[in-house]
DRENTORLO-124605 format. One line per field, with one value per atom (N, C-alpha, C): z, y, x; chain; atom name; residue in one letter. Coordinates in nm, 2 decimals. Example, Ala and Ser with C-alpha at 12.3 -4.5 7.8 and 13.67 -1.06 7.14 Angstrom:
z	[0.78 / 0.78 / 0.78 / 0.71 / 0.71 / 0.79]
y	[-0.57 / -0.45 / -0.33 / -0.22 / -0.11 / 0.00]
x	[1.32 / 1.23 / 1.32 / 1.28 / 1.37 / 1.29]
unit	[A / A / A / A / A / A]
site	[N / CA / C / N / CA / C]
code	[A / A / A / S / S / S]
REM end
This chain:
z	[-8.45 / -8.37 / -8.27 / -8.15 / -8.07 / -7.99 / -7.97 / -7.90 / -7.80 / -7.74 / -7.60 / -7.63 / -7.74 / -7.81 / -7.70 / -7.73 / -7.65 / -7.54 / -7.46 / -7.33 / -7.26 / -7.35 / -7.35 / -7.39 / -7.48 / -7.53 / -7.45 / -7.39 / -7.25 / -7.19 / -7.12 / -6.99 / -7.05 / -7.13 / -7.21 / -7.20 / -7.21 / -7.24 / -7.39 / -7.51 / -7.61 / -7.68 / -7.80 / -7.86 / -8.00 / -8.00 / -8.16 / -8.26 / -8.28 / -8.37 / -8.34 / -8.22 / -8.19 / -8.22 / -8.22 / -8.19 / -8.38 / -8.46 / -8.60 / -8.68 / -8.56 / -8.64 / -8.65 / -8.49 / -8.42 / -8.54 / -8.52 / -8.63 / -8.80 / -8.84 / -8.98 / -9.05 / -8.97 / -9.06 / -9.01 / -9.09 / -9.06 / -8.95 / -8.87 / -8.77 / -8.74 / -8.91 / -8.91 / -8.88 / -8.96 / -8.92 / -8.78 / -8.68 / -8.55 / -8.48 / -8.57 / -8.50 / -8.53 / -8.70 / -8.73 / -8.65 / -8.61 / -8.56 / -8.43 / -8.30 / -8.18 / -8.23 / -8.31 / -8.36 / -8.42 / -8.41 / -8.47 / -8.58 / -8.64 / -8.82 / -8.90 / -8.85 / -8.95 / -8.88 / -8.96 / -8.98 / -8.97 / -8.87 / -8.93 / -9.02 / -9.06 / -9.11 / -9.01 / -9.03 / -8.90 / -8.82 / -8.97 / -8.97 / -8.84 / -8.89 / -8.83 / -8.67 / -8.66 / -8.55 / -8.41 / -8.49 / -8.44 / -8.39 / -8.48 / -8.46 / -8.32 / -8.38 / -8.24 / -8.13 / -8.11 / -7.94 / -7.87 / -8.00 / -7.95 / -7.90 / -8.01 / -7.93 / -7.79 / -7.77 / -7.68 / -7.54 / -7.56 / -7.48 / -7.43 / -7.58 / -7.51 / -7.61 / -7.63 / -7.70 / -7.80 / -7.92 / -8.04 / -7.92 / -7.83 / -7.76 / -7.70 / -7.61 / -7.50 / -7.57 / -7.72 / -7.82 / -7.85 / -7.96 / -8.02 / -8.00 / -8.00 / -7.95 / -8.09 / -8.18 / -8.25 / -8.28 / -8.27 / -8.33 / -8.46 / -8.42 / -8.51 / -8.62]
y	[3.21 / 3.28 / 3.36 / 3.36 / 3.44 / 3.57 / 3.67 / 3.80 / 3.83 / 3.91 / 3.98 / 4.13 / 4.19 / 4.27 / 4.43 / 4.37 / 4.45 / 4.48 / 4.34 / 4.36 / 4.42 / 4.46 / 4.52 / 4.64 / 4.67 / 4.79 / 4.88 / 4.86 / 4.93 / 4.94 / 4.87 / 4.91 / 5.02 / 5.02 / 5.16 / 5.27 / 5.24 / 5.38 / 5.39 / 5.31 / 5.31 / 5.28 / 5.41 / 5.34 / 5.23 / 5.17 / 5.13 / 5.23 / 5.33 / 5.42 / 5.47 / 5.51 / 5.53 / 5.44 / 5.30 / 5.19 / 5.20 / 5.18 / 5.17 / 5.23 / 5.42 / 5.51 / 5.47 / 5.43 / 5.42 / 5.29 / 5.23 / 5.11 / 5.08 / 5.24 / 5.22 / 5.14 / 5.15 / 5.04 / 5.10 / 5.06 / 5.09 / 5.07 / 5.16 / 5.11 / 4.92 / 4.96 / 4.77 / 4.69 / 4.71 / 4.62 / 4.58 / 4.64 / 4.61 / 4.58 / 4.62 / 4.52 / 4.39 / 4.34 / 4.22 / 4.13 / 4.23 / 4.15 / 4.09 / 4.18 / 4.17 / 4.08 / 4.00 / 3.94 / 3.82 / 3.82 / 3.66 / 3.66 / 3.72 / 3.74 / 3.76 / 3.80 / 3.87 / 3.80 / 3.68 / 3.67 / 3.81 / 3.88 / 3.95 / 3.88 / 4.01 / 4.00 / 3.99 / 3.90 / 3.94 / 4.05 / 4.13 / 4.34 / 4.36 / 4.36 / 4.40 / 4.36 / 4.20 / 4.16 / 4.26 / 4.21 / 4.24 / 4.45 / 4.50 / 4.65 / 4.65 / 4.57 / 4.58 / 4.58 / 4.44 / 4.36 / 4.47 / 4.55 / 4.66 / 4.81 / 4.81 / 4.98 / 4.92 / 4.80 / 4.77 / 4.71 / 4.70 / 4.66 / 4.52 / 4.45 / 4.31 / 4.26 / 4.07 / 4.03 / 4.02 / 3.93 / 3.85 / 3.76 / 3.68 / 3.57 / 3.59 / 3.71 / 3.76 / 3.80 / 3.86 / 3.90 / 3.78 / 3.72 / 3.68 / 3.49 / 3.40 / 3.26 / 3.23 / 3.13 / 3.04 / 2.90 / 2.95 / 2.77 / 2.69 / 2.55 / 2.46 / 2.50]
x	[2.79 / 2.89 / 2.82 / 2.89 / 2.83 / 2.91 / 2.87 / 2.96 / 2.88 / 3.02 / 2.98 / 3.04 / 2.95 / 3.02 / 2.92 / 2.76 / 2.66 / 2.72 / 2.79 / 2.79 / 2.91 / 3.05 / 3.16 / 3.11 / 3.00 / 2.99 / 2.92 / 2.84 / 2.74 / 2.85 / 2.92 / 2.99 / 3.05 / 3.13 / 3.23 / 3.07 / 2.95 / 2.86 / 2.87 / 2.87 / 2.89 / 2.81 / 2.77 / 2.62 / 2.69 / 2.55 / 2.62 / 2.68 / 2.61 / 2.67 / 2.79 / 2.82 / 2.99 / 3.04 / 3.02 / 3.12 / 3.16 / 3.07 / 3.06 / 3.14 / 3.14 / 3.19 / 3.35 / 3.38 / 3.53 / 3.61 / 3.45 / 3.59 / 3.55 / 3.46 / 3.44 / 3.34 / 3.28 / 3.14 / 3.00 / 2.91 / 2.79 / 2.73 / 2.65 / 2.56 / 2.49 / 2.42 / 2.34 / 2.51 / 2.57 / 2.71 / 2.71 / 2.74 / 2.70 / 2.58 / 2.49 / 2.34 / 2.37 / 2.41 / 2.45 / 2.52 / 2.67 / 2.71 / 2.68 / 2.66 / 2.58 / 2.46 / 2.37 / 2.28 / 2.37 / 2.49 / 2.52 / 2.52 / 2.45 / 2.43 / 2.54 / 2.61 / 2.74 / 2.91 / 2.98 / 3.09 / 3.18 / 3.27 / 3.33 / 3.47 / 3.54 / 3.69 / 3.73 / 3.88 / 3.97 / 4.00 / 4.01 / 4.07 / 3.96 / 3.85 / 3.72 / 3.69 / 3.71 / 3.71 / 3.82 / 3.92 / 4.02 / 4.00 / 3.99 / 3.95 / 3.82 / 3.74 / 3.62 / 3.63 / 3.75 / 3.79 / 3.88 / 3.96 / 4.08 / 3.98 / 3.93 / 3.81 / 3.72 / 3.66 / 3.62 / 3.72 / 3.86 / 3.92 / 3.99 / 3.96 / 3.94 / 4.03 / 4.02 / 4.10 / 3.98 / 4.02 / 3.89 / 3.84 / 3.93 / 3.83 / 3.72 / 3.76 / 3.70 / 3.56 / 3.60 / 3.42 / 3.37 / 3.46 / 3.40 / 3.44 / 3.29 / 3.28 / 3.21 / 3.37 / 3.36 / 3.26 / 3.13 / 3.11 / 3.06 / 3.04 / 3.01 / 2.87]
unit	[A / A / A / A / A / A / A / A / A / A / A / A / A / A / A / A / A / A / A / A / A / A / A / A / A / A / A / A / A / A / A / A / A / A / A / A / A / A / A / A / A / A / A / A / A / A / A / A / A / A / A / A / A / A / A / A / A / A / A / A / A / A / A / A / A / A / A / A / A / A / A / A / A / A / A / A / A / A / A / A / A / A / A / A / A / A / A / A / A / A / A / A / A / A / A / A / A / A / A / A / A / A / A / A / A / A / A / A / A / A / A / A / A / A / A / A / A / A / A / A / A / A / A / A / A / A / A / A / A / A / A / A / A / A / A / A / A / A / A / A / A / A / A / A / A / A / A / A / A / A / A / A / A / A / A / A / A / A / A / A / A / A / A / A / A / A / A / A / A / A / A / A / A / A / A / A / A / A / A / A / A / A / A / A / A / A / A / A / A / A / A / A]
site	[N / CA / C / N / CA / C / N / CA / C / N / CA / C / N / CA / C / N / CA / C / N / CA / C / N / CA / C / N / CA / C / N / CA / C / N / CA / C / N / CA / C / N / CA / C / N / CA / C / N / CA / C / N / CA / C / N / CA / C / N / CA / C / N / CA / C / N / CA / C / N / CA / C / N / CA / C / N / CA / C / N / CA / C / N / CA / C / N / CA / C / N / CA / C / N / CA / C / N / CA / C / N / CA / C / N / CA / C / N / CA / C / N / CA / C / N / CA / C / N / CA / C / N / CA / C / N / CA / C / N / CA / C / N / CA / C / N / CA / C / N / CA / C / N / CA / C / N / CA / C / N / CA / C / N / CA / C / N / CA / C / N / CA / C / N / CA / C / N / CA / C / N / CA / C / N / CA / C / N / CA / C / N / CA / C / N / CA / C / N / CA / C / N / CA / C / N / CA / C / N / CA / C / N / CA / C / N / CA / C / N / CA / C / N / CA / C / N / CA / C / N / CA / C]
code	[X / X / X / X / X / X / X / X / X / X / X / X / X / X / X / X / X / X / X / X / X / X / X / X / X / X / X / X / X / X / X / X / X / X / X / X / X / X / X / X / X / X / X / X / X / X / X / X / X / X / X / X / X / X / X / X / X / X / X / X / X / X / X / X / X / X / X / X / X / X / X / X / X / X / X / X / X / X / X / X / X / X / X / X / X / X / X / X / X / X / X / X / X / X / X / X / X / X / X / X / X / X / X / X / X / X / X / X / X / X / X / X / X / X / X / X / X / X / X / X / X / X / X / X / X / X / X / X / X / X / X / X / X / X / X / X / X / X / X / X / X / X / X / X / X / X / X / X / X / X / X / X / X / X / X / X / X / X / X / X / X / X / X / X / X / X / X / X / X / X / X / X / X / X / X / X / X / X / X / X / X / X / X / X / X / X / X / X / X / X / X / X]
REM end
C-alpha cells in the first residue's frame, strides 16, 4: 500500500505526533503507515484522510 499521508501532512505543518494524537494512535503508527508497513482499519484510514482533508483515495493507493 502506498500513501500520500507525509505529503498532505507537511502542507497542514503537521508533525507526526500531532497527526497520531488528532486521530489516537501512536506516533510509530504513522511512521508505519507513511512507510507502507501498516494496513490501516477503515475507522483509522478514514479518521486520517478526514484530519488531513482528503478522501481514503486521495491517501491511501490499494495494491496487489
Amino acid at each position: 500500500m502506498k500513501t500520500r499521508i507525509k505529503e498532505y501532512r507537511t502542507r497542514l505543518n503537521l508533525t507526526q505526533e500531532k497527526l497520531a494524537d488528532v486521530v489516537g494512535v501512536r506516533r510509530e503508527t504513522i511512521v508505519f503507515l507513511e512507510q507502507g508497513k501498516y494496513n490501516p482499519s477503515l475507522r483509522l484510514a478514514h479518521n486520517v484522510a478526514r484530519t488531513l482533508g482528503a478522501t481514503i483515495e486521495e491517501i491511501f493507493t490499494f495494491e496487489e
